[in-house]
N, C-alpha and C positions, 0 to 999 in steps of 0.2 A: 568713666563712660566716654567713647570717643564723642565730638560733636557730630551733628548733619552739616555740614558745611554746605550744602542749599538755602536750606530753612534757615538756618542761625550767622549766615554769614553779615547780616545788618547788625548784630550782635560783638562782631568782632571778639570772635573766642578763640581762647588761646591752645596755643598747641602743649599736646602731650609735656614737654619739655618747660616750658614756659611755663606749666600751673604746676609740677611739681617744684619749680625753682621756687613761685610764689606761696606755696603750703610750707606752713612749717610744720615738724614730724608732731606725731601725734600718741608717742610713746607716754605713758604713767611719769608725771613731774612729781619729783621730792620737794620739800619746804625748799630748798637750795635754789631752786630755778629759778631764774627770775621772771618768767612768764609765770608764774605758780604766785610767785610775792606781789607780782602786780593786778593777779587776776583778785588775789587779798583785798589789796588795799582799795581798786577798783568795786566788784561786782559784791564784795560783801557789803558794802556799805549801800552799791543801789539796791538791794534783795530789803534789807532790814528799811530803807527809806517807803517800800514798799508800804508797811503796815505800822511803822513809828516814824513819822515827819522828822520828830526832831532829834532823832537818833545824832550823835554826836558828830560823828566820820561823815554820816550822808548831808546832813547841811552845811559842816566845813565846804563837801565838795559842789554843793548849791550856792553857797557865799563865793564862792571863785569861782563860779560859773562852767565849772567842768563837767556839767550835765547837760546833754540832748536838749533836755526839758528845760533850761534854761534858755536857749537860742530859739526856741519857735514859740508861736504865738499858744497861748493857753486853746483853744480851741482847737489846733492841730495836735496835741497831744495827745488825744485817743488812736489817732493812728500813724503817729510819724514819731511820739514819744516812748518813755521806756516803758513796755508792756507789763503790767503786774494783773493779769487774767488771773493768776492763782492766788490773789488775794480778794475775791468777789464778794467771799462771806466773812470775812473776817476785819472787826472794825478796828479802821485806821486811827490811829494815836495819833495827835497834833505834836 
C-alpha cells in the first residue's frame, strides 16, 4: 500500500524500493532454510514456555537472557512482553 506522505510523513516511511529491499520474500521455507531453523529453535521454545515454564529449550533461553521478558520489569510484561493470549484457559506447568 503506497503511503500518504501528508499524514505519515513524521513517520518517516519508506519508499516503495526501500521496504521491498527490507522484507525478506515470503515463499514456503523447507527444513533447509535457515530462517525456518531459526524460527525452530527460537519461537518453539517461546510457544511451549507459554503453558510449561520449565520446558527445557525455553528456560535455557531465560537462563541467557534471550527473552523480551527477561529485560523489562515484571509489571511491563502484560503489554510489552511475549504475548501468550492463547493460553487464557489452559493451566501453566511451573
Amino acid at each position: 500500500m503506497p503511503f500518504a506522505k501528508d499524514n505519515s510523513d513524521k513517520y518517516g516511511p519508506l519508499t516503495p524500493e526501500q521496504l521491498n529491499q527490507t522484507l525478506y520474500e515470503f515463499k514456503t521455507k523447507q527444513k533447509t532454510s535457515p530462517m525456518a531453523q531459526l524460527a525452530d529453535l527460537y519461537l518453539w521454545p517461546i510457544c511451549m514456555g507459554g503453558y510449561h515454564a520449565s520446558n527445557r529449550p525455553y528456560q535455557r533461553l531465560a537462563d541467557d537472557g534471550k527473552l523480551i521478558d527477561c529485560h523489562i520489569k515484571e509489571d511491563e510484561r502484560p503489554m510489552l512482553g511475549s504475548k501468550y493470549s492463547c493460553f487464557e484457559n489452559v493451566e501453566r506447568k511451573a
